[in-house]
N, C-alpha and C positions, 0 to 999 in steps of 0.2 A: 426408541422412545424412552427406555430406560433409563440410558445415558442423558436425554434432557432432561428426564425430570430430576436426577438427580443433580445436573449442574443448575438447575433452579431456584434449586431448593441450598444452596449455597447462595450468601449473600454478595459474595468478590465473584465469584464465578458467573451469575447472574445478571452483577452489573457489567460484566466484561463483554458477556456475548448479548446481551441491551445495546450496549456502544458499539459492538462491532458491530450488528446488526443494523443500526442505523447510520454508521458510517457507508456500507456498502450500500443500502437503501439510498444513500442520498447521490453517490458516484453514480450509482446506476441513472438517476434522472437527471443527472447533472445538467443535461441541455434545457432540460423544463424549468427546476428550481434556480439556476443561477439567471440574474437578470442582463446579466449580458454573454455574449458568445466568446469563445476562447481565443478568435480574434482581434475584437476589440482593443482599441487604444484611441486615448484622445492627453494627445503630447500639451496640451494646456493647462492639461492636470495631473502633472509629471509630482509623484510624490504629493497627492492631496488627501489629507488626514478623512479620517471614515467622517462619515455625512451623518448632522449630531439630526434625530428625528423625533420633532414636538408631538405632543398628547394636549398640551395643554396653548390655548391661543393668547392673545393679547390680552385679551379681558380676564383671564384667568380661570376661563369655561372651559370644559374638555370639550376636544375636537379629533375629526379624525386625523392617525397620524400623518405627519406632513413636513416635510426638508424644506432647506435652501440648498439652491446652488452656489458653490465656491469661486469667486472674484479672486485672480493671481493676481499682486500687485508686487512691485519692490520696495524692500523699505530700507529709505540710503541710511537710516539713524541703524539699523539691525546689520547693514550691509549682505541681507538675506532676502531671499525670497517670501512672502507671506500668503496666507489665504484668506479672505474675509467673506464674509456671508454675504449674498446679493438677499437683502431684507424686502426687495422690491416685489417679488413674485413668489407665491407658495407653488410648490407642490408636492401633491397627495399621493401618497403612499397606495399602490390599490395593488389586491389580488388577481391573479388572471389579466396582467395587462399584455399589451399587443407590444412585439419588439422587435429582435431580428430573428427573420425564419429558421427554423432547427428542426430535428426529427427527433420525435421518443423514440427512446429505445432504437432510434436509428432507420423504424420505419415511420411511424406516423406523423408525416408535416405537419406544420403547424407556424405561429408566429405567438402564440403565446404563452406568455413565462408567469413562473406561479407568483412572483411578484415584482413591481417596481414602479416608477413614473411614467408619466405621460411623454410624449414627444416633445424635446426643450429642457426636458429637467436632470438631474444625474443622481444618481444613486449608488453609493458606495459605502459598502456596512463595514468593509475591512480597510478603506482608502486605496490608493495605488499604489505601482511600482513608479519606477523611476521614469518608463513610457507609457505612461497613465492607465496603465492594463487594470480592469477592477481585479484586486487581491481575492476576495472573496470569490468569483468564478473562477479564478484560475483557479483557487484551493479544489473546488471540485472537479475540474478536467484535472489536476495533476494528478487527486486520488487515484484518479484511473490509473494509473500507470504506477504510481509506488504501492496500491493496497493490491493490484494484479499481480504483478509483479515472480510475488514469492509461489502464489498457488502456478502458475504457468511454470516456474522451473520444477515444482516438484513433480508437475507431469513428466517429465524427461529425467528427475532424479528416481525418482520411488519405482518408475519399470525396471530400469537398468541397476538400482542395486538391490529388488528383490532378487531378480532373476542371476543376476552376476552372483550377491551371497549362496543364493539356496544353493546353485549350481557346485560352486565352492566344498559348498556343507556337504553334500550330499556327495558326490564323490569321492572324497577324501585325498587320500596319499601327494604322490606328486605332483599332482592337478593343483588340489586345494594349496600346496606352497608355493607353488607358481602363482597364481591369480593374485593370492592374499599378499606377495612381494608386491606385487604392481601395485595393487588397493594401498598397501602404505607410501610405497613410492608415488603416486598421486597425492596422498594425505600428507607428505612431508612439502610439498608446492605451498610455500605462504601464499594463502589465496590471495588474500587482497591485492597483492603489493604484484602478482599475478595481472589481476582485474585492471589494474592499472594500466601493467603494461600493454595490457592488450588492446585496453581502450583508447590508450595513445596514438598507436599505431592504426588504427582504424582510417579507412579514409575521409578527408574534411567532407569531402560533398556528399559523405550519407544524410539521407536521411533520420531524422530522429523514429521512427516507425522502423526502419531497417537498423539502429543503433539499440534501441529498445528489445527486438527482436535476439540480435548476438549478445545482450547482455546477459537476457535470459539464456540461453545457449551455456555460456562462459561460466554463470554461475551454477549449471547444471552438470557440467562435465566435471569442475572440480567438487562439487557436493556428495558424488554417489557412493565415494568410497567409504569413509564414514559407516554410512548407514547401511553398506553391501557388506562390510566387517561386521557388524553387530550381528544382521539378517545371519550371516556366517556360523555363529556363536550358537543361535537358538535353534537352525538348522541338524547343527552338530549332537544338539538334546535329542529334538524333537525324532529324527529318524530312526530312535533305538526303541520309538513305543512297539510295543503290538501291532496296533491296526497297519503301522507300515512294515513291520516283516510279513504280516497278513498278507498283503496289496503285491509283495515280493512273489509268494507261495503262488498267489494266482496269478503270477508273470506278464503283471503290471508294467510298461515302459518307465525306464526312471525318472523321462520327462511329464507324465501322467502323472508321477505319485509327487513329483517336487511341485508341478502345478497345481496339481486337485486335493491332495493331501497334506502337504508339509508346508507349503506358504501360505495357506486359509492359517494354517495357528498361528502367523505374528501378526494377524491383525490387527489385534490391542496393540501392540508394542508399534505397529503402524500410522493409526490414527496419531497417537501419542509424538511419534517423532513429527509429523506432519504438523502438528499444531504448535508446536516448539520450533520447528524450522523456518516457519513462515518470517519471524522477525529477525532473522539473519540475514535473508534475504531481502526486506524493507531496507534496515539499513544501510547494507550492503549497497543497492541502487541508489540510497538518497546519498553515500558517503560520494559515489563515481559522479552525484551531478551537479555535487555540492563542487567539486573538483573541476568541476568542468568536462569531465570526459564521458559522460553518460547523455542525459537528454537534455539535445543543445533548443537553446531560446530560438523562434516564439515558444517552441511548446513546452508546455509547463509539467512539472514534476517537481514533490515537495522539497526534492533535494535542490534542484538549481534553482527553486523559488529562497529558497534557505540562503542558498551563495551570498544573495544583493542585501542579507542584512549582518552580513558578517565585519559589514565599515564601522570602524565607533560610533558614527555622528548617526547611522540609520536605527542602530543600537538604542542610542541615548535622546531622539527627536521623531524616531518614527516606528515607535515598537510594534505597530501593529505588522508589521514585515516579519515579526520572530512569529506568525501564527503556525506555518508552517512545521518549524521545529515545536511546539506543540502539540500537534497533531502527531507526529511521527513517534512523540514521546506517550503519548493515549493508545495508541494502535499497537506498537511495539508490548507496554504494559499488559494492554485487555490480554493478546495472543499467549503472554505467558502466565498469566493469571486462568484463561482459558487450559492452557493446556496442565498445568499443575493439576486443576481439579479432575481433568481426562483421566490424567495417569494416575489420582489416586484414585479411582473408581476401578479403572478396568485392569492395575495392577494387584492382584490378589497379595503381596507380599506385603504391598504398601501397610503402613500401622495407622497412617488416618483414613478414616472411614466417613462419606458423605451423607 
């Protein structure tokens, strides 16, 4: 509680974990708030610009908000495709409208979303992709998987390199040069270009659920060395205090005193990596799906949602496709914005003080 009230009370730090907060707030109800489901497509509205939605009517009265639907036509003078507004029929914008069936939070059915049209009309705040997929729902199923992402591998990074460092630390001699060879020999692996390979070779007919899964994997095997070298370092302080020749005296196992004693102190130095790690790991996934080799289409993630506006013309005629890479550039920010003010709280060395 300390730790929050001091990143509160910081004004960047405060707005970071505000954003982050409500970034994961919203992925978590992703099936409730977006108005259509992460299947959805309607190919008639391939590349249809976000849906412009009135306040004010004919008369020039406020009313409630309310769209048109988009008319594809071709236009032979543009030799393009165009959209025009079907002016003939309104519809209203409402909360709590009926759509397609989905579960909160994955248990409670349901059929209604926190907002959209009525049956007949379409709605799209972000426009679409090229297979009329709403941009805006997909944003929040892909979160799932680029904003997860990082905390999922640090579960399989932060076991294996406390317990590899302390291990290290703690016994010293030829052991500790042995292991810490391998931990560099790991950390000289260009990860990426690793990540690549790997993902190459994967086979075509995974699934993205099973591609998702070994990425996380992939990024976790090469991440621990790193942070088992550091653990290594503080280890190497930490076990010449008192209380652990004490813990020795009273013939303590070494595995007792490295688990119950000596790794409780890099806590701080833990959280701290963890909140700093997190956006290497973002990127990292959105870089393999921007590439193609990460999470293959339908399902969406900010990286291979980022791919389809990497064309000039989508660039230059249909920006709202770059939302993606926005987001990835707010998330990646907050996390290191987040974690600076971590570290100078719970590192005592630090000279700024919160």
């Amino acid at each position: 509680m300390e730790i929050l009230r001091k990143i509160l009370q910081d004004k960047f730090a405060r707005t970071a974990f505000i954003v982050l907060a409500v970034l994961y707030l919203i992925i978590l109800f992703a099936d409730f708030i977006s108005p259509y489901s992460s299947a959805y497509s309607n190919r008639n509205l391939s590349y249809a610009p976000p849906s412009k939605i009135y306040t004010i009517n004919e008369k020039g009265k406020l009313s409630f908000p309310y769209t048109y639907n988009y008319i594809r036509e071709y236009d032979e003078n543009l030799m393009q495709t165009v959209y025009k507004q079907d002016r003939t029929k309104k519809h209203f914008v409402k909360l709590f409208v009926k759509g397609e069936k989905h579960k909160i939070l994955g248990i409670i059915p349901t059929s209604r979303h926190l907002f959209g049209v009525n049956y007949g009309g379409e709605l799209h705040l972000l426009g679409t992709d090229i297979n009329g997929r709403d941009v805006f729902s997909r944003l929040l199923f892909g979160g799932r998987i680029s904003m997860t992402v990082g905390f999922l591998a640090l579960l399989i990074v932060f076991p294996i390199g406390l317990l590899y460092g302390g291990i290290s630390g703690y016994l010293g001699g030829i052991i500790d040069t042995l292991m810490m060879r391998f931990a560099e020999a790991v950390m000289a692996i260009p990860s990426f270009y690793l990540l690549i390979i790997l993902a190459a070779i994967l086979p075509s007919g995974m699934t993205s659920v099973q591609r998702f899964a070994l990425i996380v994997v992939i990024l976790a095997l090469i991440g621990w060395a790193g942070f088992a070298r550091v653990v290594r370092g503080m280890v190497l302080s930490i076990k010449q205090e008192d209380f652990i020749q004490a813990e020795r005296v009273m013939g303590a196992s070494k595995l007792r005193i490295i688990l119950k004693h000596i790794l409780p102190q890099t806590t701080s130095y833990v959280i701290i990596a963890m909140t700093l790690s997190v956006p290497s790991y973002i990127l990292a996934e959105s870089g393999l799906s921007f590439l193609g080799l990460g999470i293959q289409q339908p399902d969406a993630s900010w990286g291979n949602m980022l791919k389809e506006a990497q064309e000039f013309t989508n660039i230059l005629y249909r920006p709202w496709l770059l939302t993606p890479g926005g987001l990835i550039f707010i998330a990646v920010l907050s996390f290191n914005l987040l974690g600076d003010t971590i570290r100078d709280i719970l590192d005592p060395k630090s000279q700024k003080r919160i």
